[in-house]
C-alpha positions in Angstrom: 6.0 10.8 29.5 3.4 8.9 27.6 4.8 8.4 24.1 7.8 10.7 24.4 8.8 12.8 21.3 7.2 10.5 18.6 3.6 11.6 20.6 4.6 15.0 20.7 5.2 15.2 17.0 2.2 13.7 15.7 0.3 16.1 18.0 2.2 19.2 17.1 1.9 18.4 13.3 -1.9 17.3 13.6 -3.1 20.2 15.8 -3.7 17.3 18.7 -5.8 15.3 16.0 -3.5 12.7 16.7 -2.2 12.6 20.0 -5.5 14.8 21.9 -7.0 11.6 23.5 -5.2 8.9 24.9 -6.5 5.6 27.2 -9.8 7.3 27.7 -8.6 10.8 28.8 -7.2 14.2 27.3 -3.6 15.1 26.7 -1.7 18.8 26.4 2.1 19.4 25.0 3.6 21.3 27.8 7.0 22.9 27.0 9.3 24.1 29.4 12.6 25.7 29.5 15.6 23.3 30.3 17.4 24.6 33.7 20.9 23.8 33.0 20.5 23.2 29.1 18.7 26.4 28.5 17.4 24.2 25.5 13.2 24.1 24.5 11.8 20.9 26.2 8.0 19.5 25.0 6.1 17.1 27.4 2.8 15.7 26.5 1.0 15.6 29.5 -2.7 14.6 30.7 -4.4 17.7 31.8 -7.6 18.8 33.8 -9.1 22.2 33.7 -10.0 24.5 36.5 -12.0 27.7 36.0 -9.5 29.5 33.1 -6.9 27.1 33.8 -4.9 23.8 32.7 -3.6 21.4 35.3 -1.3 18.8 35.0 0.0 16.4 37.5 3.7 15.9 38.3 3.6 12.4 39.2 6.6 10.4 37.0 4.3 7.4 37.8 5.4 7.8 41.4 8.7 7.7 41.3 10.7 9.0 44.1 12.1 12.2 42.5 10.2 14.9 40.5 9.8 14.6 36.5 12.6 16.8 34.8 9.9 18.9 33.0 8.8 20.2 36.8 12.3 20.7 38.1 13.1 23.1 34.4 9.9 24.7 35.5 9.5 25.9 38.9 13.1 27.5 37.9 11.5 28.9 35.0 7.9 28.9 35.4 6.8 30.9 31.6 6.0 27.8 29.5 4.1 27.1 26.3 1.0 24.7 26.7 -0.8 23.5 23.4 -4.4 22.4 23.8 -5.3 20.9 20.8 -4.7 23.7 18.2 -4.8 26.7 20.5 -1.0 26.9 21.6 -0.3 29.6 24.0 1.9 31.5 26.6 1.4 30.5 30.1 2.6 30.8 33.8 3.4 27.4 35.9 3.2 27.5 39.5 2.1 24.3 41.8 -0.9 24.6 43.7 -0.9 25.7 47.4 -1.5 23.3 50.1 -5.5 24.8 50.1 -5.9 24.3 46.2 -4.9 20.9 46.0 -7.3 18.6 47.8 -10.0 20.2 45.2 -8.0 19.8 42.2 -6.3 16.6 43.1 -9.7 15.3 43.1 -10.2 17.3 39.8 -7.0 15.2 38.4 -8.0 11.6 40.2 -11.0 11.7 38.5 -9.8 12.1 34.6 -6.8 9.4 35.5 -7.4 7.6 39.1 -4.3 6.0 39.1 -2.3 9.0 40.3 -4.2 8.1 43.7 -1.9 4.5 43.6 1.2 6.9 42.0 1.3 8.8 45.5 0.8 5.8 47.7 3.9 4.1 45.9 6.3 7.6 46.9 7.0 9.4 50.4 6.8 12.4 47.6 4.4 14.8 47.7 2.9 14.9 44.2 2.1 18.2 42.9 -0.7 19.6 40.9 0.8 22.1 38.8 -1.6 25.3 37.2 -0.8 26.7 34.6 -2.3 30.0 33.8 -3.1 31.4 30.3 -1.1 34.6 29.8 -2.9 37.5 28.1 -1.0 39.2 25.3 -0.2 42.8 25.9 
């Protein structure tokens, strides 16, 4: 997490006015849904986009295990992202094996250390996409 909660709620309160850019790149609130809690969990995370979509990088600074907020959601994979003001349903799933080199480099690119977070972990670090849902 980059600022934890106190980030999150000066960008939820400011519309990402505060919060938006951070260190020279761009940062999204990405809730998820807790897996054992149940309970509503809010991320802020750097983000890249990709055609229609968000990604985000699962990287926990290259630590050996996953972050939490990827764990709650490849069991629940709806989430909410907020981009700015625009806040909206979306689906989570980590990109295949023949996504990922392209979007990797996508991610590298808007924050190269994640290149030196995967050297530093036997891990493989997703690249999570998160699709826009359309409302009904």
């Amino acid at each position: 997490m980059l600022f934890g909660q106190d980030h999150v709620k000066r960008y939820v309160a400011t519309d990402g006015e505060e919060g938006h850019e951070w260190n020279g790149t761009t940062v999204l609130i990405l809730t998820t849904t807790g897996r054992r809690s149940g309970d509503q969990r809010s991320t802020p995370l750097i983000y890249g986009q990709h055609d229609d979509d968000y990604l985000v990088v699962a990287s926990k600074g290259g630590a050996p295990e996953h972050p939490a907020w990827y764990l709650n959601l490849a069991e629940h994979p709806d989430v909410h992202v907020q981009v700015l003001g625009d806040r909206f349903a979306a689906r989570a799933r980590t990109a295949t094996a023949e996504e990922k080199p392209e979007l990797w480099q996508e991610m590298t690119a808007r924050w190269p250390a994640y290149d030196e977070y995967q050297h530093k972990t036997s891990r493989d670090i997703p690249v999570v996409v998160l699709e826009r849902v359309q409302a009904p």
